[in-house]
N, C-alpha and C positions, 0 to 999 in steps of 0.2 A: 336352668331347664327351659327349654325350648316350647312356646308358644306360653307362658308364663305373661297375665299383664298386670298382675295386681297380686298383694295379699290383703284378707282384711285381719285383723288382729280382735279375737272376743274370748274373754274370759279363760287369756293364756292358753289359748289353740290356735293354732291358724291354720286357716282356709284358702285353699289352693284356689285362683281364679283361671280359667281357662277359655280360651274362646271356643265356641261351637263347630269349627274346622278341625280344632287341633282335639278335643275331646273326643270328635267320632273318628280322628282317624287315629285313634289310642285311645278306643274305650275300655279295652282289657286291661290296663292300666290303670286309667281311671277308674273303674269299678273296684281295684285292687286296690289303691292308697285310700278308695274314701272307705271302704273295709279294715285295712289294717290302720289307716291314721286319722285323718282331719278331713271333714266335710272338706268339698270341691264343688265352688261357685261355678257354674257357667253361664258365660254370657253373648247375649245376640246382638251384632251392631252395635256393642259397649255397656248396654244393658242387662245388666242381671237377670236371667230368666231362671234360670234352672239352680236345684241345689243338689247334688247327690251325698245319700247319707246313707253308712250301712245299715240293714234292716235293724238289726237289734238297738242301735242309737235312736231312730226313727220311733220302735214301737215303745221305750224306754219315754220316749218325751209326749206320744200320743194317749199314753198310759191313762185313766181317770184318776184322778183322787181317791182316795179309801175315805172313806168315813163322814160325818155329815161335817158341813161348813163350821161349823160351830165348835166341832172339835181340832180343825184346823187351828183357828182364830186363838184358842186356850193355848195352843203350842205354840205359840210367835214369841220371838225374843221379846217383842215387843208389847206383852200381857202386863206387865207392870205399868209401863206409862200409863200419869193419869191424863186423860183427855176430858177438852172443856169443851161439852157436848149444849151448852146453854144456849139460847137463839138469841140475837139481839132485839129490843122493843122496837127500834125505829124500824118508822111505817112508810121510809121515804119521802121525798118531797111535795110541796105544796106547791101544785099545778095551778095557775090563773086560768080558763079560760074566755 
């Protein structure tokens, strides 16, 4: 695909990189595959600026949390582990001056 200069690869999607020439003169396009498929990096002078992400992916991730912190934390795979929350006694070293 033409004006193509990169993919990144995240969590078994990929993201189309585009430059900023080739995106505005195929926005209709790009507005359409980052709707129907995979976010579309654009970048300015090799830099990453821009990301287009269908609305509903967008509002899906800005979303708040439900519920207090605390009831997050009980749902973790990770509620079993025991953690060794003890502080250590040393008071660091013994400065001369």
């Amino acid at each position: 695909m033409a004006g193509l200069s990169g993919q990144y690869h995240r969590r078994a999607r990929v993201m189309t990189k585009w430059t900023l020439q080739v995106a505005k003169n195929r926005l209709s396009e790009t507005e359409r595959q980052a709707s129907d498929e995979d976010p579309h990096v654009i970048a300015l002078r090799g830099d990453d600026t821009v990301l287009v992400v269908a609305a509903d992916e967008c509002a899906r991730l800005a979303r708040k949390p439900r519920g207090p912190l605390v009831d997050f934390f009980r749902m973790s795979p990770l509620v079993t582990v025991a953690l060794d929350l003890t502080r250590s006694r040393d008071t660091g070293r013994t400065v001369v001056l």
